[in-house]
C-alpha positions in Angstrom: -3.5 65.1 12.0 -2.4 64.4 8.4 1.4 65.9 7.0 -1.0 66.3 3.6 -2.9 69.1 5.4 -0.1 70.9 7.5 0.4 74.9 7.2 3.8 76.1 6.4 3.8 77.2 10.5 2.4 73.7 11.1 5.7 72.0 10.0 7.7 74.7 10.8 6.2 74.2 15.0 6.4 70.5 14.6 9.7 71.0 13.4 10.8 73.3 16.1 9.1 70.3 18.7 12.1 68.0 17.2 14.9 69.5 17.6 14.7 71.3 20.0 14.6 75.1 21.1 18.7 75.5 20.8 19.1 73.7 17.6 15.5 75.4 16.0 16.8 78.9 16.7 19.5 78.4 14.7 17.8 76.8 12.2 15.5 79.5 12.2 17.6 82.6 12.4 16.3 84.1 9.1 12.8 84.7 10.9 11.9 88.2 12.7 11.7 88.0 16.0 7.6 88.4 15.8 7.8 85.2 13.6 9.8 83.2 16.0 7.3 84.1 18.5 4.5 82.8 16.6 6.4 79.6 15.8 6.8 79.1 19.4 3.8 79.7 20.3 2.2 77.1 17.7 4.9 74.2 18.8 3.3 74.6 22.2 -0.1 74.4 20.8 0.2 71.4 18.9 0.0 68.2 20.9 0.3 64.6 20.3 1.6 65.1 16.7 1.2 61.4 15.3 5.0 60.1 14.8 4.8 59.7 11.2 3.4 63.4 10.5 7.1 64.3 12.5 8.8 61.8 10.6 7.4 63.2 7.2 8.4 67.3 8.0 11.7 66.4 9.4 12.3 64.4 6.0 10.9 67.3 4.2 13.2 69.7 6.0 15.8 66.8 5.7 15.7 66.8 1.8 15.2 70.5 1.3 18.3 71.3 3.5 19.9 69.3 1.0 19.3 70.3 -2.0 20.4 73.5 -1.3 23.9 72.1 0.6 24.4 70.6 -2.9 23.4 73.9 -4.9 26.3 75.5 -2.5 28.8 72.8 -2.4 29.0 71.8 -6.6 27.4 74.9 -7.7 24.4 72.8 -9.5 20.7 74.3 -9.4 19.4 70.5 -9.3 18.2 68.5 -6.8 21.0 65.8 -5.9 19.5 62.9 -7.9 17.3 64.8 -10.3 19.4 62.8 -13.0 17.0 60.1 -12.6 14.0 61.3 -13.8 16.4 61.2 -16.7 16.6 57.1 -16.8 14.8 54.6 -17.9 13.6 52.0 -14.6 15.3 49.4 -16.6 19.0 51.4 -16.3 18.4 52.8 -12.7 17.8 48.6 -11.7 21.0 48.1 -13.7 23.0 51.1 -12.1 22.0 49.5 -8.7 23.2 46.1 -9.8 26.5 46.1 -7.7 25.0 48.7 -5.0 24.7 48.0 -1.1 21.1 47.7 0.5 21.6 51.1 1.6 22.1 53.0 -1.6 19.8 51.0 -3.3 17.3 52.5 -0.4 18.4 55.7 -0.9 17.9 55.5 -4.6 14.7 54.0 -4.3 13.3 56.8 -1.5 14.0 59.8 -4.0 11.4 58.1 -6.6 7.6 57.8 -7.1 5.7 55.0 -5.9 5.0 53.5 -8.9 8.7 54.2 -10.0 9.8 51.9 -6.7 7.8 49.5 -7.3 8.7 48.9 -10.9 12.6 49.4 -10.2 12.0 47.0 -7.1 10.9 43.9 -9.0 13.6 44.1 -11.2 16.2 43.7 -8.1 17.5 40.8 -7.0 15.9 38.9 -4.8 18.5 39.0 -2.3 18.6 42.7 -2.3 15.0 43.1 -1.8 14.1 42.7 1.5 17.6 44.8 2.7 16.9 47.8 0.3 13.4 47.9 2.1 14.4 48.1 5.2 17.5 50.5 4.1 14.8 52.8 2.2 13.1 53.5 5.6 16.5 54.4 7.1 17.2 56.5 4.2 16.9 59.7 5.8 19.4 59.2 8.5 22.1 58.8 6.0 25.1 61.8 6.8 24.5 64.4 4.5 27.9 64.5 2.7 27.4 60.8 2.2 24.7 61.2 0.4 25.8 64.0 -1.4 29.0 61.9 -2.2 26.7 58.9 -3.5 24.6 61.2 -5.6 27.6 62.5 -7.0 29.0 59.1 -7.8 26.0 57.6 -9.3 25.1 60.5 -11.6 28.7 60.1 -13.3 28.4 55.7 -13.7 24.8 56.7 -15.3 26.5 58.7 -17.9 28.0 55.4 -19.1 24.6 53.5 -19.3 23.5 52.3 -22.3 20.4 54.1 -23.4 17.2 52.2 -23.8 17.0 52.9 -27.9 20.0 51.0 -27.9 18.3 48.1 -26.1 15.6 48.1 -28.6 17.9 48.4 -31.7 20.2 45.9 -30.4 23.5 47.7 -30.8 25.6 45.0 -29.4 28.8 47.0 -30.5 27.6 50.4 -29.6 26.7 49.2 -25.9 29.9 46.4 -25.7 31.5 49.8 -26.3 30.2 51.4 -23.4 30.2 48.5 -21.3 33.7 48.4 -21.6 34.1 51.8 -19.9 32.6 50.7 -16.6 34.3 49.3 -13.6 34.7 45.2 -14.7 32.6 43.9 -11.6 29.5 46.2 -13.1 30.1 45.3 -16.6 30.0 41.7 -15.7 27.1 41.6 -13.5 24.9 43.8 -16.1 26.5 41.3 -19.2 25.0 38.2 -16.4 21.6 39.8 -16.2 21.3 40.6 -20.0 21.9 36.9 -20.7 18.8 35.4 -18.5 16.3 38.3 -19.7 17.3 39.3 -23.3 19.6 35.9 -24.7 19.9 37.7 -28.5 20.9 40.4 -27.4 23.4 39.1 -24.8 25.1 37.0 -28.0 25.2 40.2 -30.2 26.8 42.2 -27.3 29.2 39.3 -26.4 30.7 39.4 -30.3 32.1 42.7 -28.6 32.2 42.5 -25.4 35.4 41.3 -23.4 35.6 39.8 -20.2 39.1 39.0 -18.1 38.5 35.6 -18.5 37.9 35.7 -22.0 41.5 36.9 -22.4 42.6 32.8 -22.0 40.7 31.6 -24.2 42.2 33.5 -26.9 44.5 31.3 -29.6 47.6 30.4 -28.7 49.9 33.0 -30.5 47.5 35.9 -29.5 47.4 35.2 -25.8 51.0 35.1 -26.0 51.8 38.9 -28.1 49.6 40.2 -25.1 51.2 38.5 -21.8 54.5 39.2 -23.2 53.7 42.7 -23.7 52.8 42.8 -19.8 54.8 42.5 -16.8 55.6 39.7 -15.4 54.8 41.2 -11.9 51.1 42.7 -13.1 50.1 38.9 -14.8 51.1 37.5 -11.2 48.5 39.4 -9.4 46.1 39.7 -12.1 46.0 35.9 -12.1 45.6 35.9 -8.1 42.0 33.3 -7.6 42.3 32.3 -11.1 42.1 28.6 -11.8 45.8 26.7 -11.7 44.9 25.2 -15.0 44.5 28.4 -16.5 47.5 30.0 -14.9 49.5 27.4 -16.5 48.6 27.6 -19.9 48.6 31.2 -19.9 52.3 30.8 -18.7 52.9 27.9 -21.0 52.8 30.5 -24.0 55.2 32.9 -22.5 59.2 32.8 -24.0 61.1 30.0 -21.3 63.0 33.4 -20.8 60.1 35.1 -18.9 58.4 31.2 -17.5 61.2 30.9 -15.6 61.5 34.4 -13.9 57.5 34.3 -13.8 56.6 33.9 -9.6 53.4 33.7 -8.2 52.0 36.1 -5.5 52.1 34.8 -2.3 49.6 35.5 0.2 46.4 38.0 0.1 46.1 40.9 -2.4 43.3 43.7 -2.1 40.6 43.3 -4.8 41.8 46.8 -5.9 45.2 45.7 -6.4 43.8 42.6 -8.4 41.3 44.7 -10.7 44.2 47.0 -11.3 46.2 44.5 -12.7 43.8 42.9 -14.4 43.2 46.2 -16.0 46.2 46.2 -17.7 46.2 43.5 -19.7 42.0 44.7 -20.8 43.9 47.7 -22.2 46.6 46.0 -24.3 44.3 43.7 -25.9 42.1 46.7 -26.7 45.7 48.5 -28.1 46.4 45.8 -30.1 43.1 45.4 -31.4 43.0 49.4 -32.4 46.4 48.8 -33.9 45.0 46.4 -36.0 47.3 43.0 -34.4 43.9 41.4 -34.5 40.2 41.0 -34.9 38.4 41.2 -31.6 35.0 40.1 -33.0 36.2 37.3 -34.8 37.8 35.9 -31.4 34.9 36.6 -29.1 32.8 34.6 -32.3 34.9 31.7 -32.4 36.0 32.7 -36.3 39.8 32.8 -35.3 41.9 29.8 -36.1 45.8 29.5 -35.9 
């Protein structure tokens, strides 16, 4: 018995075999009671169903169900990941950069075979053999967790650069964008870019800003920006960042604000730490739109004191 040849009544009997006579009726409560009938009547019929044809209509069933929880719950007539037939392989292996095995499965069990396969050279090697196994689990995922990681993904791929701006090589148009995603991202995509496309990773990083790049800035710079943050937010931000560079960054402050300056003692959340770090990414971006300096020129090297 092969799924590929299975009659609507088929699946819907095999399905009824799986879960159950309680849980089917429900299931099932559209159907006139001569229909029922016949449904039962099939389930008993077919024997031996191959585990793999069960497997295959229950995921059917699975992903059907689904869609239409999701046209109910956000009011969208698409399927939950429908957005990436809209991507490139290229930005759907970059959106999964920073994913778990099990997303990564998830994301790669909604597309085509050749599609996977594509998408699954370009992972990391250490994700590979996880996002396999994680792909054959896919389907036993909670339903509002996958809705919720649908959700999530489709909003991050609004932020993806597009693939003409790959091919242009709009290192300020996708620095830009880069610097709207969560820093982690940004900085793994900015890591991969530099071992596959090195021109393009030196265009983007004219633009681009990283945390650490913050202390490399010139002395008087690295100073107007500290000083316009709090004391309290540069402790944690600074939490696992080397002592050397803790104490120059400090070393530029007014004496005033090095002497009141403490370090955080003990653990801090990474949330706590990227929130803080936050901060001082959007002051040097104010005071780069406010004209206090040229962000190009600094990320270049052209800068002097």
């Amino acid at each position: 018995m092969e799924f590929a040849g299975l009659s609507g009544l088929d699946k819907s009997a095999i399905l009824f075999q799986v879960l159950g006579d309680g849980l089917a009726v429900t299931i099932f409560k559209e159907l006139s009671d001569t229909d029922l009938r016949r449904v039962r009547v099939r389930a008993r019929e077919l024997t031996e169903v191959p585990f793999k044809v069960k497997k295959a209509v229950l995921e059917e069933f699975y992903f059907s169900f689904l869609t239409e929880k999701f046209k109910e719950t956000s009011g969208d007539s698409r399927k939950p990941f429908a957005f990436l037939s809209k991507l490139s392989d290229e930005q759907i292996a970059y959106l999964l950069l920073a994913e778990s095995p099990s997303i990564v499965g998830l994301v790669l069990a909604q597309l085509a075979a050749d599609r996977q396969m594509h998408i699954y050279k370009r992972l990391d090697p250490d994700q590979r053999i996880e996002a396999l196994v994680e792909m054959g689990n896919a389907g036993a995922m909670n339903l509002e967790a996958v809705v919720s990681v649908a959700s999530d993904l489709r909003e991050r791929a609004r932020y993806l650069p597009k693939a003409s701006e790959f091919e242009r090589g709009g290192g300020e148009k996708l620095a830009g964008m880069l610097n709207k995603m969560e820093m982690d991202q940004a900085d793994l995509f900015m890591e991969k870019l530099s071992q596959e496309n090195p021109e393009l990773y030196k265009e983007v990083k004219r633009f681009y800003l990283t945390f650490e790049d913050v202390f490399l800035f010139p002395d008087n710079i690295l100073r107007d920006v500290l000083n316009a943050i709090e004391l309290d937010d540069l402790a944690r931000a600074v939490k696992g960042v080397a002592e050397e560079t803790v104490e120059r960054a400090i070393s530029v402050l007014p004496q005033r604000k090095q002497a009141m300056y403490e370090p955080v003692e003990g653990a801090l959340s990474r949330r706590e730490v990227s929130e803080a770090r936050l901060k001082i990414m959007d002051m040097v971006r104010k005071m780069q739109a406010e004209g206090q300096f040229n962000l190009a020129d600094i990320l270049s090297g052209e800068m002097v004191e």
